[in-house]
KEDOVEX-332318 format. One record per residue (C-alpha): x, y, z. Coordinates in steps of 0.02 Angstrom, whole numbers, padded with zeros to 5 digits, always signed. Layout:
XYZ ...
//
This chain:
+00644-03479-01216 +00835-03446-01240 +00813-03319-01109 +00734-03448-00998 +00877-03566-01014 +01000-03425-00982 +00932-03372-00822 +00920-03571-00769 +01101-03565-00800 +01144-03408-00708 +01052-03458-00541 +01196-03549-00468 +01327-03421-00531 +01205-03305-00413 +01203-03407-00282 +01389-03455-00273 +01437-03241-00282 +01325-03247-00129 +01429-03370-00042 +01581-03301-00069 +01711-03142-00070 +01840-03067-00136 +02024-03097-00027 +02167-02995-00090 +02322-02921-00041 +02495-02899-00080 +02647-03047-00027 +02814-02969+00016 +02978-03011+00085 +03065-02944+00252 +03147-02799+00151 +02973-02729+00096 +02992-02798-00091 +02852-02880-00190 +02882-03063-00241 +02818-03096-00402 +02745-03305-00446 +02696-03330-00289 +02561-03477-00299 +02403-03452-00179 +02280-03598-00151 +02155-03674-00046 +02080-03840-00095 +02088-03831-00298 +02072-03663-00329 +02208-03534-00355 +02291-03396-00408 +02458-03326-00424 +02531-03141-00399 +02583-03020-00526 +02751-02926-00549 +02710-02814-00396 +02660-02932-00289 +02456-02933-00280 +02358-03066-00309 +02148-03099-00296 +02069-03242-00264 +01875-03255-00230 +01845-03376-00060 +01691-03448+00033 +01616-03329+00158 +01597-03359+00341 +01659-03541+00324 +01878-03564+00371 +02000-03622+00230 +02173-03668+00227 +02263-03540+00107 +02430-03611+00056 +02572-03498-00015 +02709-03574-00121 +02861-03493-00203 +03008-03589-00269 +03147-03473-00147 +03018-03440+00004 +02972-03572+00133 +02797-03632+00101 +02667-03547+00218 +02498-03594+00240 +02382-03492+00345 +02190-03529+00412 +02064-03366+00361 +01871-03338+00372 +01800-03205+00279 +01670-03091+00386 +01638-02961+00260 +01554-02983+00121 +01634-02829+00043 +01818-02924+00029 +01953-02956+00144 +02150-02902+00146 +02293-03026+00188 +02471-02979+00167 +02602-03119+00213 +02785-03075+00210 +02872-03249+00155 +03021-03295+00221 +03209-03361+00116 +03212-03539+00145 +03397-03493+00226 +03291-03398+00356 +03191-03443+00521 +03002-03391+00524 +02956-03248+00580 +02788-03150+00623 +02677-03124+00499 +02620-02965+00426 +02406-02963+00431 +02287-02803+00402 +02230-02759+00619 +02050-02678+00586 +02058-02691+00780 +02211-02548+00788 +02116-02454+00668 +01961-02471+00755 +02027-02408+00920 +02111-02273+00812 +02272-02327+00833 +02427-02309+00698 +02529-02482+00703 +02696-02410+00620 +02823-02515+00530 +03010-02544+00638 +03094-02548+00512 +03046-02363+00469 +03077-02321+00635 +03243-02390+00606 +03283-02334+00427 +03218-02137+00447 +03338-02003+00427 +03339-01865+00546 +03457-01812+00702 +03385-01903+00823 +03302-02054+00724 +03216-02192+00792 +03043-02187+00841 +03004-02030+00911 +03084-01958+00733 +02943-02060+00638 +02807-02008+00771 +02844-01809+00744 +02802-01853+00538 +02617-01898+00559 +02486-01782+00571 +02451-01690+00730 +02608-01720+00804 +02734-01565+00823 +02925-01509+00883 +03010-01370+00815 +03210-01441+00902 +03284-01576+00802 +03404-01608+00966 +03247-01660+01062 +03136-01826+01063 +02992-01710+01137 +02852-01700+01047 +02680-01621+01026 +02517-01673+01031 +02370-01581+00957 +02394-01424+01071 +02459-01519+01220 +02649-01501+01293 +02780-01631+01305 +02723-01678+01501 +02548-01739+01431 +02624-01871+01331 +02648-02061+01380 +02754-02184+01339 +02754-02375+01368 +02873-02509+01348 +02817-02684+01358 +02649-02602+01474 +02786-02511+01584 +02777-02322+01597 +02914-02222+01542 +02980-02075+01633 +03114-01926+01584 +03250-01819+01669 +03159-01662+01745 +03314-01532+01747 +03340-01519+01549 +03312-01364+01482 +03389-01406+01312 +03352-01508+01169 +03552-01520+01138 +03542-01591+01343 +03437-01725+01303 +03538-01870+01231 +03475-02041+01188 +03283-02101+01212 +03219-02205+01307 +03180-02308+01158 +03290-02427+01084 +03236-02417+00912 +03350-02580+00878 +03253-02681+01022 +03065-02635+00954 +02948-02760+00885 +02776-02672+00896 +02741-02470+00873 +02573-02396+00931 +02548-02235+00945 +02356-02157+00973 +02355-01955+00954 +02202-01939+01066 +02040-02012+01106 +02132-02160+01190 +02062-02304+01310 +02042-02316+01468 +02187-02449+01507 +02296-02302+01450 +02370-02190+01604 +02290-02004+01652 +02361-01884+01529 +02288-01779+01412 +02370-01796+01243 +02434-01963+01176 +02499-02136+01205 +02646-02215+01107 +02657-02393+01154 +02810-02486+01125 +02840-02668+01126 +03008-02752+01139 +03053-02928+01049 +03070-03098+01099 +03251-03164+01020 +03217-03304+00895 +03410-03358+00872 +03583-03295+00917 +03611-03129+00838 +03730-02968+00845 +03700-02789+00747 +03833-02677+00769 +03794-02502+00687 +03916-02344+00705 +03919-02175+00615 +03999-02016+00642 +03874-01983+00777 +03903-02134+00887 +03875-02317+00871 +03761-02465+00956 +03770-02629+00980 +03629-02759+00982 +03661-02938+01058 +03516-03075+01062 +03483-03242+01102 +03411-03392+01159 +03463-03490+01321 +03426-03621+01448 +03332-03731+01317 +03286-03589+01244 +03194-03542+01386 +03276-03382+01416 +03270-03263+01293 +03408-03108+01308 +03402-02952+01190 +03541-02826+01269 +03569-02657+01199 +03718-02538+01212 +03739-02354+01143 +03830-02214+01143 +03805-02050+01084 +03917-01917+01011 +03823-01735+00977 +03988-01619+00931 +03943-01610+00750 +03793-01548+00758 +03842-01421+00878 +03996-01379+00784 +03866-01309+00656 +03781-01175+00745 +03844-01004+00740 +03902-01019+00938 +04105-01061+00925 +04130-01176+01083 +04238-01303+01162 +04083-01441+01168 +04070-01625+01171 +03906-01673+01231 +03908-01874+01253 +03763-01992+01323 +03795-02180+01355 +03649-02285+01353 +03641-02496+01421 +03467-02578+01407 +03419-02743+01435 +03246-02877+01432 +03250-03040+01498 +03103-03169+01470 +03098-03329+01556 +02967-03468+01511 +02947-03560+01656 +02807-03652+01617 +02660-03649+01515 +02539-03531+01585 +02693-03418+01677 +02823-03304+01609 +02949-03193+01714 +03021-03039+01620 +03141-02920+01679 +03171-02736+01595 +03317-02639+01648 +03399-02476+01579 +03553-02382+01636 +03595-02202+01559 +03713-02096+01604 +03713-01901+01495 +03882-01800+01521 +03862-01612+01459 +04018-01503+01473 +03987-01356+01373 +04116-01190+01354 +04045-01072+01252 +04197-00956+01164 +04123-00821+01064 +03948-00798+00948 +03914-00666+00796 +03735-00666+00716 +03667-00567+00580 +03493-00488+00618 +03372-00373+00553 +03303-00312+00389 +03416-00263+00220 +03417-00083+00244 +03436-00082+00429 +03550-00242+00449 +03625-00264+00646 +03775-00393+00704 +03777-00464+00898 +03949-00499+00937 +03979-00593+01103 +04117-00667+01196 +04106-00793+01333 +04200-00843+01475 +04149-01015+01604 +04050-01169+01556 +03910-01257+01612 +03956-01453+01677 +03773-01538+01689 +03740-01732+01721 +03613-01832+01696 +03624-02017+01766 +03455-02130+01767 +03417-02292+01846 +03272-02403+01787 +03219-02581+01836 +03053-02672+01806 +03028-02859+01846 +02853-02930+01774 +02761-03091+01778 +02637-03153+01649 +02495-03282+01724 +02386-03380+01593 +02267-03452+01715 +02167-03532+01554 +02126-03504+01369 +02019-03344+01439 +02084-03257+01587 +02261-03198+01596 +02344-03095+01730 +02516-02987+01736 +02600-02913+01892 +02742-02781+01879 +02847-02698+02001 +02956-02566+01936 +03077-02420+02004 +03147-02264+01919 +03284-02168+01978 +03365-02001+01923 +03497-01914+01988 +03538-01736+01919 +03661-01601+01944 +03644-01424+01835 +03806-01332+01860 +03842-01161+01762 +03923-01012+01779 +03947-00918+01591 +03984-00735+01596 +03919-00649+01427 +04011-00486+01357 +03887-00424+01198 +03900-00274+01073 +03764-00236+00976 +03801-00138+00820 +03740-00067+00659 +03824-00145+00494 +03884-00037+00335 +03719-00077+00231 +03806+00065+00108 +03850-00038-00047 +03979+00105-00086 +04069+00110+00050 +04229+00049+00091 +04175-00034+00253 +04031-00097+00183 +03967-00245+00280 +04067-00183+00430 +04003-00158+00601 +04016+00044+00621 +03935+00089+00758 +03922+00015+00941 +03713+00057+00992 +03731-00081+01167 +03858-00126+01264 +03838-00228+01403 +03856-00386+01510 +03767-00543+01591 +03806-00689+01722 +03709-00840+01736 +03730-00933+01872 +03650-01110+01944 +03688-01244+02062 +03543-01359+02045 +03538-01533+02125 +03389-01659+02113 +03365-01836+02142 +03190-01917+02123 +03147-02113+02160 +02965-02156+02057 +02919-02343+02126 +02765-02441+02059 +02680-02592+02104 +02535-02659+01963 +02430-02792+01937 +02304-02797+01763 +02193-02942+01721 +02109-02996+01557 +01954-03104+01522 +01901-03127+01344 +01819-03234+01227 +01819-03262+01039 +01707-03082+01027 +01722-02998+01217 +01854-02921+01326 +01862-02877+01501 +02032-02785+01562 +02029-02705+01743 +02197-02648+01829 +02257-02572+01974 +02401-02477+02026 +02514-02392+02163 +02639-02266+02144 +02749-02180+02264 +02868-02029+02219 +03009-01963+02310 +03066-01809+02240 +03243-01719+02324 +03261-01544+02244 +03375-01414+02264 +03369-01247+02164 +03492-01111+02166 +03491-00987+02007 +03501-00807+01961 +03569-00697+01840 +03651-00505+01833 +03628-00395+01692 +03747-00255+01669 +03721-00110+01528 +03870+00011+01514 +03913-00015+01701 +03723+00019+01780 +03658-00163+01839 +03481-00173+01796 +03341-00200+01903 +03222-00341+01889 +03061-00296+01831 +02956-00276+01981 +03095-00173+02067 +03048+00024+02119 +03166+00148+02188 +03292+00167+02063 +03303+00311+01971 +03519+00290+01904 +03570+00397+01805 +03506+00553+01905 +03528+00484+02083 +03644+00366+02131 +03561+00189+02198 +03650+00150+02377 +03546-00032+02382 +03625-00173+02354 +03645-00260+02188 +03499-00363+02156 +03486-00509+02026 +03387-00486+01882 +03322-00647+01905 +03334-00734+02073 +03276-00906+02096 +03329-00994+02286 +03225-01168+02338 +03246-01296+02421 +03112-01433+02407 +03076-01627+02471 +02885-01670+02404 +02822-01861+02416 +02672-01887+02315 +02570-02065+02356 +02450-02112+02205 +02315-02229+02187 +02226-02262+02022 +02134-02401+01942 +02034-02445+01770 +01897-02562+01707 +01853-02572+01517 +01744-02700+01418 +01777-02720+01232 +01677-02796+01120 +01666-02842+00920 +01500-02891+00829 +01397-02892+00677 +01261-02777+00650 +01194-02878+00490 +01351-02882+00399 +01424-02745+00464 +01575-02773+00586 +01558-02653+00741 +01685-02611+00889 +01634-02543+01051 +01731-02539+01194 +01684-02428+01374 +01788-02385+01498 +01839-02283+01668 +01976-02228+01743 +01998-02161+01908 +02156-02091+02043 +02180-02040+02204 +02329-01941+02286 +02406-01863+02395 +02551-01710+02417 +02687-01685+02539 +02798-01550+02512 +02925-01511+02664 +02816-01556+02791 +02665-01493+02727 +02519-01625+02672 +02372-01557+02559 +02207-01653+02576 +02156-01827+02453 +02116-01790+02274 +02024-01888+02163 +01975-01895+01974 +01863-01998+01879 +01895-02014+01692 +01758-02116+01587 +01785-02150+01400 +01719-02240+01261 +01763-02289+01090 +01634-02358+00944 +01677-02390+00756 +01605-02473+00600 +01663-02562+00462 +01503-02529+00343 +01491-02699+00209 +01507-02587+00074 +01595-02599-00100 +01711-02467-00054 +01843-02529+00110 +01810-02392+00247 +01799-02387+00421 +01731-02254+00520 +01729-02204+00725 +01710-02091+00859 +01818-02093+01026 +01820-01971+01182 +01772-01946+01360 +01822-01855+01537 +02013-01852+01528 +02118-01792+01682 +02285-01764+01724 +02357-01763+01918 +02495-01657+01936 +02675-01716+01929 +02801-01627+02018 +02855-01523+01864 +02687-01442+01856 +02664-01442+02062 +02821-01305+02045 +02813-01123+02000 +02941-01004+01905 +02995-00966+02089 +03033-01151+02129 +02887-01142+02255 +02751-01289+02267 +02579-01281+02264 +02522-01432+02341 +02327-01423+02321 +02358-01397+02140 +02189-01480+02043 +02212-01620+01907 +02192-01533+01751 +02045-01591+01648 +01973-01620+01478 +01830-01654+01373 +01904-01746+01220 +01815-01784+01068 +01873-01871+00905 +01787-01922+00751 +01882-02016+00601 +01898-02122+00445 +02002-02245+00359 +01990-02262+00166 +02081-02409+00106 +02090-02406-00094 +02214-02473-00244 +02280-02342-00345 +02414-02379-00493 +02374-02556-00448 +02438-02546-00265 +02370-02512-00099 +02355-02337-00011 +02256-02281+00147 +02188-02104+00191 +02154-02077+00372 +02054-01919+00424 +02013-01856+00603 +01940-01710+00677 +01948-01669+00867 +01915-01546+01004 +01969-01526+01174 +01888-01409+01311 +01991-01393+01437 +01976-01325+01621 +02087-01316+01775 +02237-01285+01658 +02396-01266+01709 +02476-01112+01630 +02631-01121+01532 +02803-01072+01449 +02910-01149+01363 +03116-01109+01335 +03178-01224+01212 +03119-01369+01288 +03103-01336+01458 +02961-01296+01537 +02891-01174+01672 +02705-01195+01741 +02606-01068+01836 +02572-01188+01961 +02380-01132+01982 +02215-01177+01900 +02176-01005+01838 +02152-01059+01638 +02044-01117+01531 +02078-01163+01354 +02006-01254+01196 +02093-01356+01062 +02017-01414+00880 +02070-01466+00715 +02103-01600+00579 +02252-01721+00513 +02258-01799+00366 +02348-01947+00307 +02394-02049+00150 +02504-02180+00143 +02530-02308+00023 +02655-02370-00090 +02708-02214-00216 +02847-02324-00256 +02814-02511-00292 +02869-02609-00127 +02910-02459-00008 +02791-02381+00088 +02777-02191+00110 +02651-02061+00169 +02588-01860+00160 +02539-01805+00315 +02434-01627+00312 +02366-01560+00500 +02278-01387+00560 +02266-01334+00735 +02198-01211+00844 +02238-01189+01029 +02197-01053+01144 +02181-01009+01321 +02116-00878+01443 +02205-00853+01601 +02131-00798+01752 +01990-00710+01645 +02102-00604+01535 +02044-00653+01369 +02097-00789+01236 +02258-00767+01177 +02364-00934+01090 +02441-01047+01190 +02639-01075+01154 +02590-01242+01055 +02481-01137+00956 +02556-01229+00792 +02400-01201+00658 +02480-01290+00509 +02597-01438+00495 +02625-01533+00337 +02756-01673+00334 +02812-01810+00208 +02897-01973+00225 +02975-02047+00077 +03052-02189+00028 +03126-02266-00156 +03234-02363-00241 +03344-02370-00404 +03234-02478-00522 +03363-02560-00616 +03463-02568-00439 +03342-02597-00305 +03486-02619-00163 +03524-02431-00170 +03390-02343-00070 +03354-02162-00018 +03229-02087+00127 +03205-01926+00116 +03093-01824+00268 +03005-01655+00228 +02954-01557+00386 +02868-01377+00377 +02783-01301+00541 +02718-01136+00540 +02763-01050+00693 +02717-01038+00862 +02710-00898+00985 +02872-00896+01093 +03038-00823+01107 +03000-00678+01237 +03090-00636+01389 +03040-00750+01535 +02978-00623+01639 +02879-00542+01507 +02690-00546+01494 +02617-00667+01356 +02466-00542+01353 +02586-00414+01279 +02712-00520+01189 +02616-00644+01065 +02744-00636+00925 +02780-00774+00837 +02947-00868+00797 +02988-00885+00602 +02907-01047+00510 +02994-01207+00553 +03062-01292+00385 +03176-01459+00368 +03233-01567+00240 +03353-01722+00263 +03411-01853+00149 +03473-02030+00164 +03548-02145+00032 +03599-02302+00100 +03683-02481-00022 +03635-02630+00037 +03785-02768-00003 +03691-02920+00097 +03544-02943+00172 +03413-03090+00215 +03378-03058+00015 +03539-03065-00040 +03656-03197+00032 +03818-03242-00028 +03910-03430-00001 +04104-03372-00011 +04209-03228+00011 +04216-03076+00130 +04027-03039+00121 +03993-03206+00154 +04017-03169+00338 +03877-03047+00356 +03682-03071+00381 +03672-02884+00323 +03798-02747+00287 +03735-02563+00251 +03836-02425+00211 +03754-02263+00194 +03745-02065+00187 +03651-01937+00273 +03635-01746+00238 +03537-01680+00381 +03452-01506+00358 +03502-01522+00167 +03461-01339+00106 +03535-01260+00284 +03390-01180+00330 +03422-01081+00481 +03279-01123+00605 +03258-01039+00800 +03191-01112+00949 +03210-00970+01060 +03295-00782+01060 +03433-00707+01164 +03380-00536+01224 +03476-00393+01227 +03466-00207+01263 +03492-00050+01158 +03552+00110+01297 +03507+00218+01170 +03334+00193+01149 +03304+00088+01289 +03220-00041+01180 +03260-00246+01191 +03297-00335+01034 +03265-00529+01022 +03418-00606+00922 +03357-00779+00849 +03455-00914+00904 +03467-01039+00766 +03499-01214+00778 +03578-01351+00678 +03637-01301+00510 +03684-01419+00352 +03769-01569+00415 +03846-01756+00318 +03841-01903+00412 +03911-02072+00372 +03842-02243+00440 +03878-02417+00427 +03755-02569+00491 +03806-02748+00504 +03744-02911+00576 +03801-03081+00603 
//
């Protein structure tokens, strides 16, 4: 009987579990830090959080509440939820000081993850330590994603180079300068890391609203100003300056960027003593006018300008084993005087016809205009050091084995004018999305090449390596001197594209299982001219797909699958040959992409982490051959290769440290290729194990002083040979890429910490920090200068190392 009564009693406990779920999550404030006594309630039922933060509250399921947050500093927010999965739900606000204007709000996207995309936090992107940081630095830490040059924003994908990348800003493709050939060149991004509100970034598998390349897509959205605002940062490396605002009713919003770039200390620490002083200038601007309800105008416009004057003076490097130790002494005379100036302009209009269909209209224009001037003549001695602990000239260089000399020469010129003209549309409903675009794109490319270089070896010029009929010392050679390498072109190639995309998304339940689908194909015709010389219409067709799950299970995962036909049309980098010639019926390069992966979502020590897991492969045909100098590269211009990529990254982030987020990133790769049926050898981003972390803390009983610290090691990649050499006989490998910087930064005010009177009263924020860059100097090499040995007629590559142990000081402030 008492059993009886027990179970009467427990029925509507049962049925009211059945009715409900479990919502949970973690409330923050805009510096990342957990607010503790934070009331949560909807109707009369409530909770509060705990010291870090996280709170639990069990609501109805499938029916819409009104949660209401409530903390006795923070302005109240209240927020409308419905639960669709029985196995819980996530919701993490970030409250806002009462002495501070709303902002966005902070919300788990099982949509991103679905479409296996990694939404990644601005303010790391602004906050990471590393030479070039911003958001490219935070992209090369996750899994995957490679670059063994510091100086460079180029990155990496899963086996792919740094032409099969795109970028976006604001749904605007992004372009680069063609002529660098150094990551030390390259200056400022694109990307204003200060003007950012959104980062996406998808390392493959990617949708087919997404242009025709075969790697990844980092998309990159720029604010709308909520009030009058101006950041002013400035370290020993530069300095920026951010102004923002709100105008004409607040109709017009303006967010206006300026910086400028200053790369002499890190070249001052490589073992190359020159008169250098690299600087890059950067102005960047977005407009958005509201003019009415259902239209918005927005204008994006960029001006950069890179100066590099570079005088090389002398170099002496250290090479070779203990017992056999050799020193390359070399003294310079010339410089190299290379510009870089780009133009870009975009002017888009947003058109809400109704509550479903949406349409947006963009007509942008890229120019660059580029000059490559050099002429450095190279005197070397190569010589064996005093490895004799004994002797008196022990550590000395005591005998010359090479002497010799080189003269690099170039006067290259080119000017190229990219125009677009798009229109994309968007139907949708509460579940369904249609998206369809088209676009046209013309390029205009101006090029003019003229480079060689002379090597000289105790007063006999050598030959290149094709060249017959010399047989010095025996016979004298009569002929006249003829470069080593010898590169003369001059080429104007116009290139008309054509490409369009339609792709239906869709989100349902399968019982009570949430599902994502979306399908998708992309397609593009064009057409070459290269100096007066038209190659027939191309076309590709490039259908993809995308499916994930979100099983109602007690555990939070999510799994999916993405892939599909993926093609690349040639740009005019990869239409041109080592020679400077142009193949203009060069194919579209082509792959068959496939990704499977997994999110984990799980509270350890009380707080949340995630682990991500993918696997992929790529089978790829029509490939473009490659090598790669630092970071410029040279294609074969043919479609003689094939090649295959697979392997897996691996992901967890969480928070290690109560309040700051950090992650582990592990990846494996495997890339190889076969040209013109020669067997597979690795392909120069042959990178088979990268293994990064990201880390971020605080001093507990001082939680204003914070320290990032970023952990790179890459194991290396085939490269460094001569550029004339054959990769089928050359497959060394360049030494294991390893990194380590630090930053410690004080935070005096901030939206956290506000003061009424005195000095610091006149600051929104004020930051003053240090950064040690390459903290353990750890010589790394990107490529190797070659020289020759008379004696024994060998060639020995001397590493060339980059950026050694560098401090940095920064200050940020805003008003």
């Amino acid at each position: 009987m008492k059993k009886f009564l027990l179970l009467i009693l427990f029925i509507p406990f049962l049925a009211f579990a059945q009715k409900t779920t479990i919502l949970k999550g973690t409330v923050k404030n805009k510096s990342k830090e957990p607010i503790e006594g934070v009331s949560i309630k909807f109707n009369n039922i409530g909770t509060t959080t705990d010291k870090n933060g996280n709170y639990q509250l069990r609501i109805p399921f499938k029916k819409e509440i009104t949660l209401i947050f409530r903390h006795v500093s923070y302005r109240t927010f209240t927020k409308k939820i419905t639960a669709k999965s029985r196995n819980g739900e996530r919701y993490s606000p970030t409250l806002i000081l009462k002495t501070e204007e709303l902002e966005e709000i902070v919300i788990t996207d099982n949509k991103k993850n679905a479409e296996g995309i990694i939404k990644i936090d601005v303010k790391k992107a602004q906050n990471i330590i590393g030479p070039n940081a911003g958001v490219e630095n935070i992209i090369m830490t996750l899994p995957g994603v490679n670059n063994n040059n510091e100086l460079s924003t180029q990155y990496n994908v899963r086996g792919g180079n740094f032409d099969e990348n795109l970028v976006y800003v604001n749904g605007i493709e992004i372009y680069r300068p063609f002529l660098i050939r150094s990551g030390q060149q390259e200056g400022l991004s694109f990307i204003n890391s200060n003007m950012v509100q959104n980062i996406n970034f998808s390392a493959g598998g990617f949708q087919a609203k997404y242009g025709d390349k075969l790697s990844s897509v980092l998309d990159i959205t720029y604010r709308n100003p909520k009030e009058f605002a101006t950041a002013i940062d400035f370290s020993l490396l530069g300095a920026s300056a951010t102004l923002e605002g709100l105008l004409l009713n607040k109709k017009l919003s303006v967010l206006t960027g300026v910086r400028y770039r200053d790369n002499s200390l890190f070249v001052n620490s490589k073992q190359i003593e020159t008169s250098f002083r690299p600087r890059f200038t950067d102005i960047q601007t977005y407009l958005s006018y509201t003019a009415s309800d259902n239209l918005k105008l927005n204008f994006l416009g960029n001006f950069s300008l890179n100066n590099y004057n570079y005088k090389p003076l002398s170099r002496r490097t250290r090479f070779g084993t203990v017992s056999d130790p050799l020193e390359l002494t070399v003294f310079y005379d010339g410089q190299e005087q290379d510009k870089y100036l780009t133009l870009f302009g975009a002017l888009s209009a947003d058109y809400k016809v109704n509550e479903k269909l949406s349409f947006n209209g963009t007509v942008s224009r890229y120019n660059t205009q580029e000059e490559e001037y050099f002429d450095i003549a190279a005197s070397y001695q190569l010589g064996e050091v005093d490895a004799n602990i004994g002797s008196e000239n022990f550590g000395e260089v005591d005998f010359a084995q090479g002497i010799g000399s080189q003269l690099n020469h170039a006067r290259n010129d080119l000017d190229a004018l990219i125009t677009n003209y798009q229109i994309k549309g968007k139907l949708k409903n509460e579940k369904q999305e249609l998206s369809f675009g088209i676009k046209y794109q013309k390029e205009d490319i101006r090029d003019r090449i003229r480079e060689w270089e002379l090597i000289d070896s105790l007063g006999f010029s050598i030959r290149p390596p094709n060249h017959t009929g010399n047989n010095q010392p025996y016979e004298p050679f009569e002929g006249p001197i003829t470069p080593f390498q010898n590169v003369r072109a001059d080429n104007n190639v116009a290139i008309n594209r054509v490409s369009g995309f339609i792709q239906f998304n869709e989100k349902r339940f399968w019982n009570d299982h949430e599902i994502w689908y979306n399908i998708g194909v992309r397609t593009q015709l064009w057409n070459v001219k290269a100096n007066g010389i038209s190659s027939k219409n191309q076309q590709t067709i490039s259908p993809r797909a995308q499916f994930a799950i979100k099983p109602n299970w007690e555990k939070d995962m999510l799994f999916r699958v993405s892939g599909g036909w993926y093609s690349q049309p040639p740009s005019y980098r990869e239409l041109r040959d080592a020679s400077g010639l142009i193949n203009i019926d060069l194919k579209a390069q082509k792959s068959i992409h496939i990704v499977a992966g997994m999110d984990y979502s799980f509270e350890m020590w009380e707080r949340p982490f995630k682990l991500t897991t993918e696997v992929y492969y790529k089978d790829l045909s029509n490939v473009n051959a490659y090598s790669v100098d630092n970071v410029r590269i040279r294609y074969r211009a043919d479609n003689l290769t094939t090649a295959y990529a697979h392997g897996i990254d691996i992901r967890l982030n969480g928070e290690f440290v109560p309040g700051s987020e950090s992650w582990v990133s592990l990846g494996y790769l495997k890339t190889e290729e076969n040209i013109d049926h020669r067997g597979n050898i690795s392909r120069p981003t042959d990178q088979r194990l990268k293994f990064g972390i990201l880390f971020q803390d605080y001093v507990p009983n001082l939680p204003n002083l914070k320290a990032y610290l970023n952990l790179v090691y890459n194991t290396g990649v085939p490269g460094g040979s001569p550029a004339y050499s054959d990769v089928y006989q050359f497959q060394e490998r360049l030494r294991d890429y390893k990194r380590a910087d630090l930053g410690v930064s004080y935070v005096f005010t901030d939206a956290n910490k506000r003061y009424k009177t005195g000095w610091l009263s006149k600051f929104k924020e004020l930051t003053l920090g240090l950064e040690l860059f390459n903290m353990f100097d750890i010589q790394n090499s990107i490529t190797n200068t070659w020289v020759r040995d008379v004696y024994s007629k060998t060639q020995f590559g001397i590493p060339n190392y980059m950026t050694g142990r560098v401090l940095n000081f920064k200050v940020g402030m805003k008003f």
